[in-house]
C-alpha positions as CSV (number, residue, x, y, z in Angstrom):
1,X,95.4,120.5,133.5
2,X,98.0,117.6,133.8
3,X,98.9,115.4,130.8
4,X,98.8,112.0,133.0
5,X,99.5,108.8,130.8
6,X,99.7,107.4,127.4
7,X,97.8,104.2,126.7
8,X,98.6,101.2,124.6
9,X,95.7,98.8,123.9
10,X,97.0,95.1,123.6
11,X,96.0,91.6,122.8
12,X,98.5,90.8,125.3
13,X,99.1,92.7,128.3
14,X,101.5,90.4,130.2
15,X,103.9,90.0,127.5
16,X,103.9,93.9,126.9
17,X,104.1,94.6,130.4
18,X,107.3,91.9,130.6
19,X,108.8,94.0,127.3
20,X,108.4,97.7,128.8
21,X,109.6,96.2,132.1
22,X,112.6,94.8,130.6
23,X,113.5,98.1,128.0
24,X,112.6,100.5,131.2
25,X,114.2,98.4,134.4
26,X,111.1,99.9,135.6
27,X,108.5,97.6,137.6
28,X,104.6,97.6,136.4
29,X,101.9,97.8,138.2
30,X,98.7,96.0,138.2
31,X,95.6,97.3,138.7
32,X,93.7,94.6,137.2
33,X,94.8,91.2,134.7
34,X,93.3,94.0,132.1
35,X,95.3,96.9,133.2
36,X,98.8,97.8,134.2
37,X,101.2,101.3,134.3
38,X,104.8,101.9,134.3
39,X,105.0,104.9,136.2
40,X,108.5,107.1,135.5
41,X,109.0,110.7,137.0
42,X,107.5,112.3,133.7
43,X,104.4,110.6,132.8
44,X,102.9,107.3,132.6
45,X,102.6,104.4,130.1
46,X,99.6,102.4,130.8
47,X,98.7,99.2,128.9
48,X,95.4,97.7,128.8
49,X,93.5,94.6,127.0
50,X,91.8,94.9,124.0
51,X,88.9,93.5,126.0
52,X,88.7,97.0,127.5
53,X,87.7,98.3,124.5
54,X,83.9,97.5,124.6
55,X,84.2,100.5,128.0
56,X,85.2,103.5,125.9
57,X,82.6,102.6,123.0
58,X,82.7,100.2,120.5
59,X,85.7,100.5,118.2
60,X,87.0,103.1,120.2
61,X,90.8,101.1,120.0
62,X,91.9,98.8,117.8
63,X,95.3,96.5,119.4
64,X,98.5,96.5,116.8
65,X,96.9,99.3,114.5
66,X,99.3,102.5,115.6
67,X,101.3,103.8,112.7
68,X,101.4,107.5,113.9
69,X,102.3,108.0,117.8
70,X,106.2,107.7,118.9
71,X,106.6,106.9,122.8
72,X,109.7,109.0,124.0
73,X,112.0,108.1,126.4
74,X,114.7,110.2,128.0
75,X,118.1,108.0,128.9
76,X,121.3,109.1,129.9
77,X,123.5,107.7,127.4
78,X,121.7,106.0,123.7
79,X,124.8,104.8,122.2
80,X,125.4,102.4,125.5
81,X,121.5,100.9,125.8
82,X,121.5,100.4,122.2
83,X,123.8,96.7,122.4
84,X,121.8,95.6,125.6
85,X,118.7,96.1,124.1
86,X,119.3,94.0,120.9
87,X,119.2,91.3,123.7
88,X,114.9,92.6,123.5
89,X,114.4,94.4,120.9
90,X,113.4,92.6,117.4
91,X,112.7,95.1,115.1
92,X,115.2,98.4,115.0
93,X,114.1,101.6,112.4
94,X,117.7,103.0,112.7
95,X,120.8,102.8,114.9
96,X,121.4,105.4,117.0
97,X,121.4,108.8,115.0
98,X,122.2,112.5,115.7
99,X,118.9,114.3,115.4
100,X,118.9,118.1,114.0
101,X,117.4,119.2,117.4
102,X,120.4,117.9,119.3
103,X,118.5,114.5,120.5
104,X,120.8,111.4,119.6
105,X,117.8,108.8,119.2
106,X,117.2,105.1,118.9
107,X,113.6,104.1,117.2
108,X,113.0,100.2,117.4
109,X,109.6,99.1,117.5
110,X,107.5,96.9,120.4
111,X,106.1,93.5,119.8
112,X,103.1,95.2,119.0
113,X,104.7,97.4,116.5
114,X,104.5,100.7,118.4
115,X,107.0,103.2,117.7
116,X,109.9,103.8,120.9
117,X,112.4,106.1,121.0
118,X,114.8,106.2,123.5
119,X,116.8,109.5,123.0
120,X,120.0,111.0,124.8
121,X,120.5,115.2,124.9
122,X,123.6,116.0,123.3
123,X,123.7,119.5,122.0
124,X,123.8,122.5,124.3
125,X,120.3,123.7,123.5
126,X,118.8,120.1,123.8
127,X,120.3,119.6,127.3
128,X,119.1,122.7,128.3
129,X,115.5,121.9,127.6
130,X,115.7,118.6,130.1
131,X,118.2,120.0,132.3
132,X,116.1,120.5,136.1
């Protein structure tokens, strides 16, 4: 078995798309006006319109209603991301903090209100664990 993506159910895809685009310097790709992925080494975030919802069973998904899943990214340095993405980001949990593990993180929420963390290794045992 392969864990293959994570999906984010919108009421507006394109401007989404244009915000993990913009946070990620990574490129989307459309598979459909309905459906795009940002595809990184790792794993996949997929966005799709609420008007898919009615395909996986009705109120299967609900757009803007996630309180409980944190997307995690992996960047080499936190502390220097954190000043150019105030440019994006409106809404910031903390500032970039020193996590028990050894993960110096950055939480800041999408337009959506979905929970991002974009976190740096900086203990020993930390970088060990994403060292390849």
């Amino acid at each position: 078995m392969e864990f293959a993506a994570t999906r984010i159910i919108t009421d507006d895809v394109p401007g989404l798309v244009a915000f993990y685009t913009r946070i990620t310097g990574i490129e989307a790709r459309w598979l459909h006006e309905l459906f795009a992925e940002i595809a990184t080494p790792s794993g996949t975030l997929a966005i799709a319109s609420s008007a898919t919802v009615p395909l996986l069973g009705a109120g299967a998904a609900e757009a803007r209603a996630n309180r409980s899943v944190t997307l995690d990214f992996l960047v080499d340095d936190v502390d220097a991301l954190y000043p150019v993405l105030r440019e994006t980001v409106d809404v910031f949990v903390n500032e970039p903090t020193t996590m028990p593990w050894g993960n110096r993180s950055l939480l800041f929420r999408d337009p959506d209100g979905n929970l991002v963390n974009f976190f740096t290794p900086v203990g020993a045992a930390a970088r060990d664990r994403f060292t390849k």
